[in-house]
Residue, then its C-alpha position, 0 to 999 in steps of 0.5 A: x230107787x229103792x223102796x226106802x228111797x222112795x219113802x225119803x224122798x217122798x217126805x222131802x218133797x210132798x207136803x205132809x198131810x197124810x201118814x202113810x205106813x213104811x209100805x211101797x205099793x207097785x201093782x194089783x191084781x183084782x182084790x190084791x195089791x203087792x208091795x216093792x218087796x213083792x209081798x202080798x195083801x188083801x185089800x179090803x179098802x179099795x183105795x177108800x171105797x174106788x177100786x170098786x171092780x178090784x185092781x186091773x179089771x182087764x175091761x176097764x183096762x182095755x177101755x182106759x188103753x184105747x181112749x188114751x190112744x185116741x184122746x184125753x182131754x180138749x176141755x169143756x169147751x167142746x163135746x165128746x161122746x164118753x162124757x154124753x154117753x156116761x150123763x144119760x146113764x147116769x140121769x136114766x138110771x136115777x131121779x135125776x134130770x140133769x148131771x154136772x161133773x167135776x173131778x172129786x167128792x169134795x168137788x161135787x158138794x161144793x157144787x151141790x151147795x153153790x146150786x143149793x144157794x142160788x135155788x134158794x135166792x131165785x126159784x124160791x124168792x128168797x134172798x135169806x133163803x142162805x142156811x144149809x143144814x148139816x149133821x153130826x158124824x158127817x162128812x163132806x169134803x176138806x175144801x173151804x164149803x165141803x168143810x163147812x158142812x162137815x161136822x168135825x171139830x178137829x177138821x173145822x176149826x184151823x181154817x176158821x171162819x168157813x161158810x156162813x149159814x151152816x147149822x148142825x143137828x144131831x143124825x138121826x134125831x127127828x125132832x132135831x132136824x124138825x126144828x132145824x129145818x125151816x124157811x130160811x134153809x136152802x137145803x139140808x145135806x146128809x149120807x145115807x149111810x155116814x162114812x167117815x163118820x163111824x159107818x153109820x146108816x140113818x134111819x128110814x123114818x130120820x130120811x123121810x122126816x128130812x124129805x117132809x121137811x124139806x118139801x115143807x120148807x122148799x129146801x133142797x135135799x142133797x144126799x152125798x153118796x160119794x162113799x156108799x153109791x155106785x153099788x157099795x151096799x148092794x143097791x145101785x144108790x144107797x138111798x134106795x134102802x130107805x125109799x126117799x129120794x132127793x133133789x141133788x146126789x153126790x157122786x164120785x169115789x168108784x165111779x171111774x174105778x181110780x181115775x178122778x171123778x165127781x158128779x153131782x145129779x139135779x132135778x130139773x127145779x135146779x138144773x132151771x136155775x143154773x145158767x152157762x157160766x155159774x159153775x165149771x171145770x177144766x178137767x172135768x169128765x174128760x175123754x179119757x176118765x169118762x171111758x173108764x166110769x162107762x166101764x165101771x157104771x155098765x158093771x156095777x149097774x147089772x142086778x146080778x153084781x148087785x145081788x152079789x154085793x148084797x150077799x157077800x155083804x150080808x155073810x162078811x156081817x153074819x161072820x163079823x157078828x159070830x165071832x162073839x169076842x168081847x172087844x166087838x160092841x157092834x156091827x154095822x152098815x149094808x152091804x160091802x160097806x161094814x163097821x166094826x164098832x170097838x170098845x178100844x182104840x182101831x188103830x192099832x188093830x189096822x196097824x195088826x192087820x196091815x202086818x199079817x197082810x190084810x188091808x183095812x181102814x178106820x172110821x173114827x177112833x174106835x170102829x174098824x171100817x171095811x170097804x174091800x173091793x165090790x168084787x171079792x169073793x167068801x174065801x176073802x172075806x174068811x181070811x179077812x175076817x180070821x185075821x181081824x180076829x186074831x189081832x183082836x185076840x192078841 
């Protein structure tokens, strides 16, 4: 079929939750993706933050070839070596104890509260030990718990009534969270650095207070670092920028390159409370996508990629804040995770970009968020950031 083709029948059949351009995407090749009619783009989206390696990375497509060959899935009623060799890495790299996998960030929260609440009924002996607290601008998932704890209205409201036992404070607020934290929270869920929500990071000192608190209260701090882990901001997890550490993390976006993924990393305090049959997945961490996250984890995990990132993302930073144009109120973010803050709507500079042949995302209504590949180079970034200039200038 022809592109046009495709997009038409595309909305006679799939359920229509997302508006997607008039664009048909066949391939791409490191930080470019190519269209039916062969035209090219930059791509700084990386799929939302997952092609972290760019697209086709030929190590991870070697590995992805040679384990379909062999095997792809026999369930989590047995053993396989990509899935072990993947757990010890992740757990040896972290302050984790223990990882539970499953196939998506919303997954992998939903899996976080689950655990946060059974710890809160035993280990801490406390049978209203239920509330979760949750922040504004946050972002956690649209299933039924992840939802609950995302701080959006327009998302919330039409599957109403969610989870109980759900407070929201304002992020970054000290004396707020102070005063929403206490004996009856089980735990309190934060990014590091929101995504969705504007790309805005947290304070060190709002992060610390947290970590007081919940330490205080023997509640479970959980940071969801589905968008800014894995080396998005120039550090293996987001949260080492800000020297605390929690008792759960959420993973999941660039951690199989593409393929779907989740995983959630415990302490040992939770993983006590967890027992075989409290929580599973089919599909999760098979064979198959497990061979592509060890690619991905080996390469995003070196120091030198890492620095790398940190580089790049501090001159695509320096060269967004010298533009000086007076529709930019404020750059933000760390590492190749970047917002730009507008004073008018973001939208249609996406819509602009898009046509010159350059990919971008929006965070909200009025910030442009930047997410390109964790591999792309100084000469990208210049061509991204010219044209982001020219649709602001036109």
């Amino acid at each position: 079929m022809e592109a046009q083709e495709i997009i038409q029948t595309e909305s006679a059949y799939v359920l229509q939750t997302y508006v997607r351009p008039d664009i048909l995407f066949t391939y791409g090749e490191g930080v470019y993706l190519f269209d039916a009619d062969g035209r090219k783009y930059l791509d700084f989206t990386s799929g939302i933050g997952v092609t972290a390696l760019g697209h086709s990375d030929p190590d991870w497509v070697t590995a992805v070839s040679q384990q379909a060959s062999k095997l792809t899935h026999v369930s989590n009623l047995f053993h396989t070596t990509p899935q072990t060799q993947l757990a010890q890495k992740l757990v040896e790299n972290s302050f984790a104890d223990k990882v539970f996998f499953c196939n998506s960030g919303a997954e992998a929260n939903e899996a976080a509260l689950k655990f946060a609440r059974k710890f809160g009924k035993l280990a801490a002996g406390n049978a209203a030990k239920t509330k979760i607290v949750a922040f504004s601008g946050g972002f956690h998932g649209r299933t039924m718990g992840s939802l609950s704890v995302t701080h959006k209205a327009k998302y919330r409201e039409p599957f109403a009534p969610l989870l109980p036992g759900i407070t929201f404070a304002p992020f970054n607020d000290l004396a707020a969270a102070r005063a929403a934290i206490d004996n009856e929270t089980c735990a309190v869920i934060v990014e590091p650095i929101q995504g969705e929500g504007g790309v805005n990071p947290a304070t060190p000192g709002f992060l610390q207070l947290l970590r007081t608190a919940c330490n205080a209260h023997n509640a479970l701090l959980i940071f969801d670092e589905v968008q800014c882990g894995l080396g998005r901001t120039g550090q293996l997890w987001a949260h080492r920028h800000f020297g605390v550490t929690p008792d759960m993390m959420t993973l999941a976006k660039p951690l199989a390159g593409g393929l779907p993924i989740g995983a959630t990393l415990v302490t040992q305090k939770v993983a006590d409370v967890i027992k075989p049959g409290d929580h599973g997945s089919t599909f999760a961490a098979g064979p198959l996508v497990c061979a592509a996250a060890n690619v991905v984890f080996d390469k995003v995990s070196q120091l030198s990629f890492l620095k790398k990132v940190q580089e790049n993302g501090a001159y695509l930073r320096h060269r967004l804040q010298g533009l000086e144009l007076g529709q930019i109120t404020e750059v933000r973010g760390q590492g190749l995770l970047v917002g730009v803050s507008l004073n008018q709507p973001a939208a249609p500079i996406m819509a602009a970009a898009r046509a010159k042949g350059v990919l971008i995302l929006t965070a909200g209504e009025n910030v442009v968020r930047l997410a390109p590949p964790l591999i792309v180079g100084r000469d990208e970034i210049d061509t991204a950031v010219h044209t982001i200039a020219a649709c602001l200038n036109k």
